[in-house]
N, C-alpha and C positions, 0 to 999 in steps of 0.2 A: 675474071679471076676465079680460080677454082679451089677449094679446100680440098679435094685431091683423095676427100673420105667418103664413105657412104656409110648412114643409119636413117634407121624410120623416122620421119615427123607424120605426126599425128594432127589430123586438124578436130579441133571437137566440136566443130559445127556441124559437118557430115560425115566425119566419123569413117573418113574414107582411111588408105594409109599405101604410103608411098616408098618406094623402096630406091628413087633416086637419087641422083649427086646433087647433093645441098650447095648451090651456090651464092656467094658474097656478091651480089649488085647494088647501080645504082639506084637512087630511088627513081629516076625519070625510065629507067631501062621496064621497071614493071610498070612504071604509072601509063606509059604508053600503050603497054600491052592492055592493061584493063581495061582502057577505055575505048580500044579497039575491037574488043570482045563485047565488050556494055552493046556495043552501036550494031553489031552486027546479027540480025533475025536469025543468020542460020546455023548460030554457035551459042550464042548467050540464052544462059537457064538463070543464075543465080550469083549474085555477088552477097560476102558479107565482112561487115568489116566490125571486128570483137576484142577482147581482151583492152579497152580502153586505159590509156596513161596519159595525164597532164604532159603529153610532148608535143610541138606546135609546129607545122612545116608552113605556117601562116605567109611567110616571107616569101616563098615561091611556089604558092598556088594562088591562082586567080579567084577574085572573090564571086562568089555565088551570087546572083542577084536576086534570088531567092532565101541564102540561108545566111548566116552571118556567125563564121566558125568561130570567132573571138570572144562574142557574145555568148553563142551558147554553151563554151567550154566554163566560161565567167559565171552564168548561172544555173544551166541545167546540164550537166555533163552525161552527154548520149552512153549509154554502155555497149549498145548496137546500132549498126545498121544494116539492112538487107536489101540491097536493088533486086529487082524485078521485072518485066516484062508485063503489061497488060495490052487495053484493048478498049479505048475510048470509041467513043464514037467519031471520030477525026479521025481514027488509024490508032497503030502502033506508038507506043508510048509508054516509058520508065517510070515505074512508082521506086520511091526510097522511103523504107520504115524505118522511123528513129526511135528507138525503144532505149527509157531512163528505167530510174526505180519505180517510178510514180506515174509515169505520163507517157504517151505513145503518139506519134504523130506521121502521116503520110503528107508527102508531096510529090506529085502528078509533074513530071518533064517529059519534053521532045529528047528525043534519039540525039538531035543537034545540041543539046544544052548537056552532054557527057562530060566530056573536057572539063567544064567549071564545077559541075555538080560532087562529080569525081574527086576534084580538088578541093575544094569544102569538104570533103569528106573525111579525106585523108587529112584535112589540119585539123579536126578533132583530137588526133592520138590515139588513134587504133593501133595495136601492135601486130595484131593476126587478120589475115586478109585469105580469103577462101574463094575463087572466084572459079564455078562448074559450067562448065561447055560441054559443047556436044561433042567434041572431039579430045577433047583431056578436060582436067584437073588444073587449076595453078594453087599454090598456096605461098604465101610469101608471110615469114615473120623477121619483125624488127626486134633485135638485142637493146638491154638496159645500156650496152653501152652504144648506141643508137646502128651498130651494122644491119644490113637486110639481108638476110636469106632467103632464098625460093625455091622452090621444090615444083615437082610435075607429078601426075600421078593420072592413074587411066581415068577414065567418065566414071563416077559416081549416080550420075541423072540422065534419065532421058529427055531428048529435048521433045517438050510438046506444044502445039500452037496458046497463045495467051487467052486467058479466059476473059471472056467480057467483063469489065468493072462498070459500066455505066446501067447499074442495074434499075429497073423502076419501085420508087419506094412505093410502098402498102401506103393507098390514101384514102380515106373515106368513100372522097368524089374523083377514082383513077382517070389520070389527063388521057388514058387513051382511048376511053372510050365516052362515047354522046350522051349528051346529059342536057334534058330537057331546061332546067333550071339554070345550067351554068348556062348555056344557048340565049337562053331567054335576059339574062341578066349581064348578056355581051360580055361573058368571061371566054368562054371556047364560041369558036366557030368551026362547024363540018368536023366537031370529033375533035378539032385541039385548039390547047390552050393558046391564045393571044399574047405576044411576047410582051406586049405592053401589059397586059393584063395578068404578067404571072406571078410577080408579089400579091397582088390579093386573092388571087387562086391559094395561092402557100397557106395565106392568110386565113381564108374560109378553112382550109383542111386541119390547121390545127388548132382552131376553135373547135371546129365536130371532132377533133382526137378527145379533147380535152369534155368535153361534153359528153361522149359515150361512153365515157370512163367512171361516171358518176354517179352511184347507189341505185338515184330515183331509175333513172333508164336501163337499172340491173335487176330489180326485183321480181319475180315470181307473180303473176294476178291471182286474183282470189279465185279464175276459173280454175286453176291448179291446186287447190286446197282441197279438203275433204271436206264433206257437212258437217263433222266434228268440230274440225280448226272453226271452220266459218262460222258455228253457232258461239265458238267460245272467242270472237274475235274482239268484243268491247273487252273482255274480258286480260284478254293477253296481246297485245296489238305486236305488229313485227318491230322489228328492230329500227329505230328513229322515232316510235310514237305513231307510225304509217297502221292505220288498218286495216286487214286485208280486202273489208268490205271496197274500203277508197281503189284499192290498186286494180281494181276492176275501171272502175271510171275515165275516163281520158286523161289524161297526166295534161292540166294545165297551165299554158308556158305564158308569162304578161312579159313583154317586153317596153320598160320603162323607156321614155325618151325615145323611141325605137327607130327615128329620123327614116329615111328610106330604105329601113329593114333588112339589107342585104346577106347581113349576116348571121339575122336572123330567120329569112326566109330561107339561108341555109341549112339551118339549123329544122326547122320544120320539114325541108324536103330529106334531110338522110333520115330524121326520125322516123318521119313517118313512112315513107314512099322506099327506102331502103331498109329501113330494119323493121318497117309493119309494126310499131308502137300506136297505140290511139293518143293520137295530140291532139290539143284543140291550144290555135293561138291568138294569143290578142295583143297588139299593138298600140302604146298609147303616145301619144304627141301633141303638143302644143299647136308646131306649129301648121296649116291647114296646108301651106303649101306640100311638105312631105310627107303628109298623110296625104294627098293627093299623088304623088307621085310614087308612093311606097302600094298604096290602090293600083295604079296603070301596071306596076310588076304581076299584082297580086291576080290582077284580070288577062293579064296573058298567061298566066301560069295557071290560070281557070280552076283556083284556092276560093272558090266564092264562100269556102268557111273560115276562111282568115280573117279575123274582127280588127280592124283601124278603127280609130277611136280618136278623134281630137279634144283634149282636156288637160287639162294640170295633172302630174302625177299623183300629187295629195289629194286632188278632188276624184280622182277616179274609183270608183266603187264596180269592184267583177261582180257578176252574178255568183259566181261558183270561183269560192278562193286559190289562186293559185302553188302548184307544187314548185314552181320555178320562178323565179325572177332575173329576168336580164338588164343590164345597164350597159350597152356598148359605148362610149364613149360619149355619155352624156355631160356636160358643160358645168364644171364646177358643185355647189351644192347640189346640183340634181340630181348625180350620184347618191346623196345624201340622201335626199328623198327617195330613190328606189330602193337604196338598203332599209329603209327604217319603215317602208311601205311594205318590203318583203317578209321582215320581222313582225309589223302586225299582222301580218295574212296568214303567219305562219308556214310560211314557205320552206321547204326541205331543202334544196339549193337553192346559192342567189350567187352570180356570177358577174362581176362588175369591172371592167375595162374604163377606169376613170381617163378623162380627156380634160380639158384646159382646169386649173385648180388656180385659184387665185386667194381665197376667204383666207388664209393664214400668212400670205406671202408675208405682209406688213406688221404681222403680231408675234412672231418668232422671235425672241430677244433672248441671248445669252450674254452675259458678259465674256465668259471663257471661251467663248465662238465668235467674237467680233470679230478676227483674223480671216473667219471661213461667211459671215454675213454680211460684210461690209462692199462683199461685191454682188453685184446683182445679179449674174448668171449662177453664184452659187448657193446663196439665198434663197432663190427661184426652186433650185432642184433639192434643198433641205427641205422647203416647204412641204412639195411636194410626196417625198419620203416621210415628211411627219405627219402628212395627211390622213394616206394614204396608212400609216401604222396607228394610226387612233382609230379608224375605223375597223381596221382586221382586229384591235383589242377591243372596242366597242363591242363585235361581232361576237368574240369568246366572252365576254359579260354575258350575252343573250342567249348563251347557252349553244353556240356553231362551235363549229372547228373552222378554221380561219386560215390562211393561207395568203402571201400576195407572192405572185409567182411570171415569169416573165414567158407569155404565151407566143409571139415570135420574135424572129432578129430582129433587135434594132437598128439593121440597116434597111430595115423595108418600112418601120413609122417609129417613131419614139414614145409613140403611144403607145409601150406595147406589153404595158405592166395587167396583172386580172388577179382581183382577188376572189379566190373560189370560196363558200362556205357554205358547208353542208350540217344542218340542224340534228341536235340531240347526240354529237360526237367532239362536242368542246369539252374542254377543263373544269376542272371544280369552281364553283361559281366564286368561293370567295379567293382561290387564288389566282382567276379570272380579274375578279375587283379588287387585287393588291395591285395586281399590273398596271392596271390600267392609271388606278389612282397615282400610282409613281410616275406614267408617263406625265399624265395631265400637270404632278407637282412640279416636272424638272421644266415644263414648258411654259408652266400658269398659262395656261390657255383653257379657252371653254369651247372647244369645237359645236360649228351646226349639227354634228351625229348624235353627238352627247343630248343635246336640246331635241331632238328631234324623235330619239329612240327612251327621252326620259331618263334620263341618268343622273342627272340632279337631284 
């Protein structure tokens, strides 16, 4: 059926402008055509689909097994979306951008998953549909009083082949090339990463993101000073309290609890052996067996200056105080003892990855939380988050900046919370010690940090 007039519609996504016969269709008459052009390499440039209305064609479009147009109309209503054309590593393949006021989100489909994707899309309630080919234009808008118009209009875009999306992220230790240490530590073999092995590849990389982001490993040595600075340096120390004399010295790293050090031997090899820092590390551990085994790493990787130490954390005495302290997921209060170890040492950063926490599970009592403690799984992870935030206010008592921050997915360890803290950049000490006093009062608890770092 033809309205038998001609005037311009204007699409304002590309801003093209058409000078054909405006026709009344049905909606399956262009739904077919879109998804004919979606699928097809040597026509499809661009779909968009704009001018969103609460109107719903839910009822006769198949649901997306990906999206779920009821839902997201219910909570976040798209204002756009954009299909596209990439270039996975599999082949050819459709990305769809859903663009809100707030939020933006890509999803990655096959050529074959059109049809449904298409139709999810369109039950959103987009009123203007722009969809550029290599050989025309279509534009198609729906009236308030729900009719659909279409219009045709010459090419706007040229078609060109899709750009690669599967691009490789910036990573400390890049998967594509050989690395002594990842080699050694059976993370890659012959140059690449181990498919078993590539959560804790991910894992090492953004701990060393997080780690050469960090003051200590950003500052200036005193060989870069002038004999002026360096004569006046008791006098005017740099920024954290650091002397410039010290930042000559090797920047040294104790690794509490440091079990078979993997991630921290990581940590020694991008500092040093990639960014040319002078580290000196030391490993300390209880137990003899993985100080034994964290040695046979340390002896293939022919680090014969890498110091393993079997002791108690509390009993360990460095020669030479360190600027770092690590705790990678040492076993309840031991945590406790590296942080309170790192704080006498006077340590610039302390970086701690708490692992099983148990000491508060049982002394957490609210009455007004019986609802949320009375069950064990969530009990368990209260505990945990009240731990874990007495120690980061602990931390600002002592004068740090304090931070607990989630260093990878928790779909690769649940361990996977770290609280960073970096010396002489905390809060004012007494509104540090308000804090903390309110937490302590709304818990009546006496954490081992508290005892441990003196706070009583």
């Amino acid at each position: 059926m033809s309205t038998g007039s001609y005037f311009p519609f204007v699409c304002s996504d590309c801003l093209c402008l058409s000078v054909d016969k405006i026709r009344i269709i049905s909606r399956m008459e262009y739904l077919d055509e879109i998804i004919a052009a979606v699928q097809s390499p040597e026509r499809f440039i661009r779909a968009t689909f704009s001018d969103f209305e609460r109107v719903s064609f839910a009822s006769e479009s198949a649901a997306s097994p990906r999206f779920n147009p009821q839902q997201a109309q219910a909570e976040t209503p798209w204002l756009k979306v954009t299909i596209r054309p990439i270039l996975l590593a599999q082949g050819r393949a459709l990305q769809a951008i859903f663009q809100g006021d707030r939020r933006q989100e890509a999803h990655n489909f096959p050529p074959e998953e059109a049809p449904a994707q298409v139709a999810a899309i369109l039950a959103l309630g987009f009123r203007r549909i722009s969809l550029q080919c290599a050989d025309g234009d279509l534009h198609v808008r729906i009236t308030r009083k729900g009719k659909t118009l279409l219009s045709r209009g010459r090419p706007s875009a040229t078609l060109a082949p899709p750009e690669p999306h599967d691009r490789e992220k910036e990573r400390p230790l890049p998967a594509g090339e050989p690395d002594d240490f990842l080699e050694s530590a059976g993370v890659m073999r012959k140059g690449k990463v181990l498919p078993s092995m590539f959560d804790k590849y991910r894992q090492i990389n953004q701990f060393l993101t997080l780690l050469g982001h960090a003051e200590v490993f950003n500052t200036v040595g005193a060989q870069h000073l002038s004999a002026e600075a360096l004569a006046k340096a008791d006098a005017a120390p740099l920024p954290g309290g650091v002397s410039p004399k010290r930042l000559d010295a090797p920047i040294h790293i104790v690794d509490c609890g440091c079990g078979r050090a993997l991630l921290t031997f990581a940590a020694y090899h991008f500092l040093k052996e990639k960014r040319g820092l002078p580290v000196r590390l030391t490993g300390v551990d209880y137990d003899a067996d993985v100080i034994r085994a964290a040695g046979q790493l340390r002896d293939r990787l022919g680090w014969g200056e890498v110091e393993l130490v079997q002791s108690r954390v509390s009993d360990y005495q460095p020669a030479i105080p360190p600027r770092v302290v690590l705790s990678l997921h040492a076993c309840d209060t031991a945590t406790d003892e590296a942080i309170a170890q790192g704080v006498k040492w006077g340590a610039e950063l302390i970086l701690c990855a708490p692992c099983c926490q148990h000491e508060l599970h049982k002394k957490i009592e609210r009455p007004e939380l019986r609802a949320i403690l009375r069950h064990g799984i969530l009990r368990e992870r209260t505990a945990d988050i009240v731990t874990d935030a007495f120690r980061a206010a602990a931390l600002r008592v002592m004068g740090y900046s304090a931070e607990v921050i989630e260093f990878i997915d928790p779909d690769h360890t649940a361990k996977n919370l770290l609280i960073r803290a970096e010396k002489g950049r905390g809060p004012r000490h007494a509104e540090a010690l308000a804090e903390y006093a309110a937490l302590k009062k709304f818990w009546s608890i006496k954490p081992s940090i508290e005892v441990m770092l003196g706070l009583t």
